[in-house]
C-alpha positions as CSV (number, residue, x, y, z in Angstrom):
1,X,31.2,-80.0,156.4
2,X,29.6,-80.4,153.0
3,X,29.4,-78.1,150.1
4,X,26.8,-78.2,147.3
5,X,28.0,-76.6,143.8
6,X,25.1,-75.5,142.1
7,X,27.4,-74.2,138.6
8,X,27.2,-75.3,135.5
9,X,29.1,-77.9,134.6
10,X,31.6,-76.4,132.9
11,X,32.3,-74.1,135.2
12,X,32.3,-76.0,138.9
13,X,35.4,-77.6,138.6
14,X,37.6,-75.3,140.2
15,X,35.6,-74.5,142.9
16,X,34.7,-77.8,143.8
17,X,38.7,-78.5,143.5
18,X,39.4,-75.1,145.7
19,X,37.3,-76.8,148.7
20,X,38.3,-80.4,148.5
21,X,41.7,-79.2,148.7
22,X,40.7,-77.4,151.9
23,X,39.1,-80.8,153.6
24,X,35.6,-79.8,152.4
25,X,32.7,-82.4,150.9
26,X,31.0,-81.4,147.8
27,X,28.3,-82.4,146.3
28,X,27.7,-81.8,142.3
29,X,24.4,-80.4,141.7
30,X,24.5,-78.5,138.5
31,X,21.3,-76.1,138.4
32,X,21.5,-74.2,135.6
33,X,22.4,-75.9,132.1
34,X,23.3,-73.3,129.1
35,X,22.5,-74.5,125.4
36,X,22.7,-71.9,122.7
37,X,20.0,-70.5,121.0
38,X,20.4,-70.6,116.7
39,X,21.7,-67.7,115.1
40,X,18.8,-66.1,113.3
41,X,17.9,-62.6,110.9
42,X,17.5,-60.8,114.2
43,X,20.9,-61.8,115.5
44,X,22.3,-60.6,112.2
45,X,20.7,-56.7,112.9
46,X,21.9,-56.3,115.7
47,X,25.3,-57.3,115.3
48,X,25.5,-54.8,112.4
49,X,23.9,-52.4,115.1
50,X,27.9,-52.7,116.9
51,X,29.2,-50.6,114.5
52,X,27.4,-47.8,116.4
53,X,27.3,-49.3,119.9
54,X,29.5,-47.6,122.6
55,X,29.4,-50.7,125.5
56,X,29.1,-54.3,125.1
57,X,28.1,-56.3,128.6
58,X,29.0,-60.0,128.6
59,X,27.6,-61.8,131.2
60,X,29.1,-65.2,131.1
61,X,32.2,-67.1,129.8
62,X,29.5,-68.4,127.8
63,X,27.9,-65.1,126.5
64,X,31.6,-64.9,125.3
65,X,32.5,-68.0,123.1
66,X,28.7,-67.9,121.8
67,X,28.8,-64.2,120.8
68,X,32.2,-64.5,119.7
69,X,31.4,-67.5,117.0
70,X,28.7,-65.5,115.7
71,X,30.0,-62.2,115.4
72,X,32.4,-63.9,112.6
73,X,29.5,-65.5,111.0
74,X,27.3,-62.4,111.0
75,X,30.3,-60.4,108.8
76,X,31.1,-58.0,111.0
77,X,35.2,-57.8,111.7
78,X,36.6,-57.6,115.4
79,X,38.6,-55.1,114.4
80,X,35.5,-53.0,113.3
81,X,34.6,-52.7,117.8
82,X,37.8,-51.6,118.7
83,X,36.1,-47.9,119.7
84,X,33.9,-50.5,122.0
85,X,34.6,-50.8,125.3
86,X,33.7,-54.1,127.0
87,X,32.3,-55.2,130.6
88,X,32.8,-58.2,132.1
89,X,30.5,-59.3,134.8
90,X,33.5,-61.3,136.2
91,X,37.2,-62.4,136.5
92,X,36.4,-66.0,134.5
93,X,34.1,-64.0,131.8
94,X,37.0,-61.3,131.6
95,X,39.4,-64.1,130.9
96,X,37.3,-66.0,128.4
97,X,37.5,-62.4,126.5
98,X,40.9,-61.8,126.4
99,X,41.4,-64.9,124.4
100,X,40.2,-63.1,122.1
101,X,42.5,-60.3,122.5
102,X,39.3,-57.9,124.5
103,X,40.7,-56.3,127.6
104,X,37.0,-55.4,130.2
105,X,36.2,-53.3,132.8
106,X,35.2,-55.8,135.7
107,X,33.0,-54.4,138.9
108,X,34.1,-54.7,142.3
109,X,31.2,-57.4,142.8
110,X,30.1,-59.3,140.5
111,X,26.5,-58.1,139.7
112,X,24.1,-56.2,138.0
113,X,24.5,-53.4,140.6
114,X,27.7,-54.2,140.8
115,X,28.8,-53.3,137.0
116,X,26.0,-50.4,137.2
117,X,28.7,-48.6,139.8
118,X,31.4,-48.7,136.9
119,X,32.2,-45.2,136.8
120,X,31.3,-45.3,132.7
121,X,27.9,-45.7,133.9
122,X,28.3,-42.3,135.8
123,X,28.2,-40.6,132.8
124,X,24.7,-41.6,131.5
125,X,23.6,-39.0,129.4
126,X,26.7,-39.6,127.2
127,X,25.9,-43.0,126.3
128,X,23.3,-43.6,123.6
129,X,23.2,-47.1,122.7
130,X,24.7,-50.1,124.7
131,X,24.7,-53.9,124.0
132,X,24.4,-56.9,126.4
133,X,25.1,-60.7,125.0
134,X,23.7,-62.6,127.7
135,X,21.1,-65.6,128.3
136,X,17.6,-65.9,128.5
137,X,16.1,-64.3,131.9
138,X,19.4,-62.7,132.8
139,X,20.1,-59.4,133.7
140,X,17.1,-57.6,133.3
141,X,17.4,-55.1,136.3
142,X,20.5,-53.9,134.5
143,X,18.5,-53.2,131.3
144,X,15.6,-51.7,132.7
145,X,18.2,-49.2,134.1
146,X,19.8,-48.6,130.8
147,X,16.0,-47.9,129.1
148,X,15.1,-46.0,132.1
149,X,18.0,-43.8,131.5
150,X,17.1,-43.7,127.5
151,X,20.0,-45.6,126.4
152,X,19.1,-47.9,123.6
153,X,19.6,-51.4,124.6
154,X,20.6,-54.3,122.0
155,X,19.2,-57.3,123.6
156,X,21.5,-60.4,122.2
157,X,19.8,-63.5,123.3
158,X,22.7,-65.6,123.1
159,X,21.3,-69.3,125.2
160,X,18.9,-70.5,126.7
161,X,19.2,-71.8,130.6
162,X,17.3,-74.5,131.9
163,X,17.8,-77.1,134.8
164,X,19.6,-80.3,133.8
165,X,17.7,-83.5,133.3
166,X,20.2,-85.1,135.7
167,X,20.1,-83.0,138.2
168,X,16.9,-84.7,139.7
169,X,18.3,-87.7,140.1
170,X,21.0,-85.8,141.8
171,X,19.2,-84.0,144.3
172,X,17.3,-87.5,145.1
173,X,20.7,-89.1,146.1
174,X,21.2,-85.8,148.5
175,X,17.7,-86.3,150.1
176,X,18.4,-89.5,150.8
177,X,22.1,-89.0,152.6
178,X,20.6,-86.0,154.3
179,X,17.4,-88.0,155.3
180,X,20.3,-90.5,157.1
181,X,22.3,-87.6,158.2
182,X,20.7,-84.4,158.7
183,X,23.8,-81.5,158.8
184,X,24.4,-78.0,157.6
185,X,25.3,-77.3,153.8
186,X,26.6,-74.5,152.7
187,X,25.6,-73.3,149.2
188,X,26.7,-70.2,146.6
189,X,23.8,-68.5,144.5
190,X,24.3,-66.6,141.8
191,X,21.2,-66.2,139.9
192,X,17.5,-66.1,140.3
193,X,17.0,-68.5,138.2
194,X,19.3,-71.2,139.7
195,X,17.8,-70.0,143.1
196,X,14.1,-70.6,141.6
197,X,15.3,-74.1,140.1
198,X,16.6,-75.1,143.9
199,X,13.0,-74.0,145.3
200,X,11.3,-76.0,142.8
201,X,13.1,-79.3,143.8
202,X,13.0,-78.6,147.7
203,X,9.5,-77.8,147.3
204,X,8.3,-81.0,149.4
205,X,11.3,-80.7,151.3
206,X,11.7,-77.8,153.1
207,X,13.6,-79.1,156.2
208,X,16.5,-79.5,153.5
209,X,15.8,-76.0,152.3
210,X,16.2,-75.0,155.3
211,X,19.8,-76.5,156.4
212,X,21.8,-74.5,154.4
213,X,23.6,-71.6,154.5
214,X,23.6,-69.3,151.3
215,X,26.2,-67.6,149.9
216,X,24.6,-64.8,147.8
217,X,26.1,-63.0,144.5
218,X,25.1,-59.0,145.1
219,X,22.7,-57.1,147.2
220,X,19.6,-57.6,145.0
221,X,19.5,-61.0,144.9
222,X,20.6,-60.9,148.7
223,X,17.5,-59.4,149.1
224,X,15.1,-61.8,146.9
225,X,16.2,-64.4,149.3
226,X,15.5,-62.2,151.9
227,X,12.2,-61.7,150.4
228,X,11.4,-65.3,149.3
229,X,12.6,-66.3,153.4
230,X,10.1,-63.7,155.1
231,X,7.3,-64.8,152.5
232,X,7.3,-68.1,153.4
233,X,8.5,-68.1,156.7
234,X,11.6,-70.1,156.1
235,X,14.8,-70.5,158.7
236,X,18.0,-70.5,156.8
237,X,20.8,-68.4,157.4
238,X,22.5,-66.4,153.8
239,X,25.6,-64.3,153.8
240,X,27.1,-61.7,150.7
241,X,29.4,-62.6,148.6
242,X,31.3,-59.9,146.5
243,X,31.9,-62.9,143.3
244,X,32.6,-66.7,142.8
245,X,36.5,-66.8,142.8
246,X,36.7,-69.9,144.8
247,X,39.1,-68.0,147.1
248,X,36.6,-66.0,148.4
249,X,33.9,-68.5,148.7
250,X,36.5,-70.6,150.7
251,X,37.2,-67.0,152.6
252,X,33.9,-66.6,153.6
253,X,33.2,-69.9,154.6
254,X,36.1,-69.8,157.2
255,X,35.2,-66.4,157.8
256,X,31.4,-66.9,159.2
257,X,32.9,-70.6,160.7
258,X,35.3,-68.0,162.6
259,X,31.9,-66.0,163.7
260,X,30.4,-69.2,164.9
């Protein structure tokens, strides 16, 4: 059985340790690489726009150490947010923040929809104004809720996201092993965009597409595979996942094996 870990770099190496352990081949196929973006005037408004912000949503262990090193430069003291009360989108983001001495709320599933059933966000018309430090393209479903609900949203662009350069190569080396060995791979998704960088490279290889089984992050982006399978009349199998803890990834696995 082989695996293919899609995360970024810095953040595959426990999985990919988790299933080894267990007897499973992975492949390293980083989709999504994070650089950040420069801290500019516009970052300095909004982080002086904390002071009256009620919820900060981090996305990513990244959002974290990014926003972190420029809330120090833009003035504004730590101790100044203590009234703020901070969401996670994960365990490994909720970690990264109590570093820094944060404690987060951190949804049952580790989504947009997922942090949107928080019971704080029950309470909508008590919330005014609500902050999110997260990359470009990310979490936009979340924020359209927030503005549809007239909460005012501070939109911290914090990286950019963008396949690797080396990934191509990569994903060459994989056609070629699976072009000598055709098999099942199983594969986690956790973002649109890493889901749209993997169509782009299987484009003119769809019998690869095809021969994995997806583990997906949430309901919604359950349902753009869903979507994107139907469209183009593709035969792959995809299965929930509730978040990336490579526990549960190697639960599920064993679990639909089990089913098999």
């Amino acid at each position: 059985m082989q695996f293919i870990n899609t995360r970024p770099a810095d953040r595959a190496q426990a999985l990919t340790e988790c299933l080894v352990r267990s007897g499973i081949q992975v492949v390293d196929l980083p989709l999504l690489e994070l650089k950040a973006f420069p801290y500019t005037e516009k970052l300095q408004q909004l982080y002086a726009q904390l002071l009256e912000t009620q919820i900060i949503v981090v996305v990513s262990p990244t959002a974290v150490n990014i926003g972190m090193q420029y809330l120090q430069q833009s003035g504004v003291l730590q101790s100044q947010l203590d009234h703020i009360q901070w969401i996670a989108v994960g365990q490994t983001t909720a970690q990264s923040l109590e570093i820094y001495g944060i404690q987060s709320l951190i949804p049952a599933v580790e989504s947009s929809e997922g942090m949107l059933s928080l019971p704080i966000f029950q309470d909508l018309p008590h919330l005014k104004k609500i902050a999110f430090w997260r990359g470009e393209g990310g979490r936009q479903f979340m924020m359209q809720h927030c503005l549809d609900h007239h909460i005012e949203v501070l939109n911290f662009l914090l990286y950019e996201r963008y396949c690797p350069e080396s990934t191509e190569a990569k994903f060459s080396q994989l056609v070629a092993t699976f072009s000598k060995n055709p098999q099942i791979y199983w594969m986690c998704v956790s973002s649109e965009a890493s889901w749209k960088n993997w169509l782009s490279l299987c484009r003119e290889h769809p019998c690869l597409l095809q021969s994995c089984h997806y583990l997906v992050l949430g309901e919604r982006l359950y349902q753009v595979l869903q979507h994107d399978k139907n469209n183009a009349q593709y035969h792959f199998k995809l299965s929930k996942i509730l978040n990336l803890q490579p526990n549960t990834v190697l639960e599920k696995i064993a679990e639909l094996q089990r089913e098999l």
